[in-house]
Every structure is written in C-alpha cells, then in structure tokens.
C-alpha positions, 0 to 999 in steps of 0.5 A, spaced: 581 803 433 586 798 436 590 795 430 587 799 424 591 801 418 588 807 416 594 809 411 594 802 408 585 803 406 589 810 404 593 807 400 590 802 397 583 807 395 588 812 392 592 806 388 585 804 386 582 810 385 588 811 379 588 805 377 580 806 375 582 813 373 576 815 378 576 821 382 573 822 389 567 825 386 565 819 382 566 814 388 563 817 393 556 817 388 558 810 387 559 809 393 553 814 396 557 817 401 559 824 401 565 826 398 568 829 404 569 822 407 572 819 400 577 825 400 578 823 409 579 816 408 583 817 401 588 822 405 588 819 412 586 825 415 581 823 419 581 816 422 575 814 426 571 809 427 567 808 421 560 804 419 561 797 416 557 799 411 561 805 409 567 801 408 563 796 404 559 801 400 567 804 398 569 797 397 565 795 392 564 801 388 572 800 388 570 793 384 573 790 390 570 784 394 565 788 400 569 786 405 576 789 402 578 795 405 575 792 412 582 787 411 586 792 408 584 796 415 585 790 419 592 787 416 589 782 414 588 780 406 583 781 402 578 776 399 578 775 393 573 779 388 567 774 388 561 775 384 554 777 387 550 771 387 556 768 390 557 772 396 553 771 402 546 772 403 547 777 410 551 781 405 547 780 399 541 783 403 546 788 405 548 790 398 541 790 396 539 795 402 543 800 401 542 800 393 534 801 396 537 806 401 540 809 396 533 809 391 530 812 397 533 818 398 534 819 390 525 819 390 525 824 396 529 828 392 526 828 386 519 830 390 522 836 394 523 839 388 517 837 384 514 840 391 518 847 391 514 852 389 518 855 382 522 860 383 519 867 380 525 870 381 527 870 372 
C-alpha cells in the first residue's frame, strides 16, 4: 500500500499494548483475530493489505477510536476516541456485526464439541 505506515501502526500498538499492560494474546481475543496477526502488525513483520475491519476491530479493543490505526497508517491524526452511540451508524452496525460474528463462531464451537464423540481413550 502506496503512503502506509506500518512501523507507526507498529509503534503506536506496542506503545498502547504497554501502556494497558495487555499482551498479544489478550488483543487478539479482544480483537477476535488471530494472534499471528497481532504479533505481525505489533513487529511490522509483514506489511500487506489488511482488512478494514482487521484494523478497526484492533483499534477498538485498543480503546481507541474504529478508525485509529487506519489514520496512524495513513500519516493522518487520530480521531478522537468517541463513544459508541456517537459514532456513526455504518460503523455501529459494523461493530455490531462482527461482535455477531464473533458470537457466531464461539456457538459453533461450543456445538462441535457438544458433537464429538467422548474421547474413550482414559
């Protein structure tokens, strides 16, 4: 991506991550990414385009404003945290749908396991 700054999202996630005394692992459940992906935007190990919604899941489980690290990444500055009834409703609903998304995947999960056979093995 022409004009990205991956080591300023890289800084500004490390810098937050300590200032929350949060680790990778706690963002990316946060977050519902995986952690390898935490751990290549926290390093700037990998810069490649990444989702919208990657970046704005991060940022808000960072406390930040949706739209932070996409600014960060941009050069530009930061919006200033605002609260969820104030943002705007595409990114409400945007919010809203990958917390479903998230429910959704957890429910499948739980009906896997509920699925498997017991392990007979003990």
């Amino acid at each position: 991506m022409s004009g990205s700054d991956w080591a300023a999202v890289a800084k500004a996630m490390d810098r937050r991550l300590n200032e929350l005394g949060m680790r990778q692992r706690d963002l990316a459940e946060r977050a519902h990414v995986s952690q390898a992906i935490v751990r290549e935007l926290q390093h700037n190990t990998a810069q490649r385009r990444r989702s919208a919604r990657t970046l704005e899941a991060i940022s808000v489980a960072l406390g930040w404003h949706p739209r932070h690290l996409h600014a960060v990444l941009s050069g530009e500055d930061p919006p200033d945290h605002a609260s969820p009834a104030s943002l705007p409703v595409v990114e409400r609903l945007a919010a809203i749908e990958s917390h479903l998304r998230s429910i959704e995947q957890r429910l499948i999960d739980v009906q896997s396991r509920l699925d498997a056979p017991p392990d007979r093995s003990e």
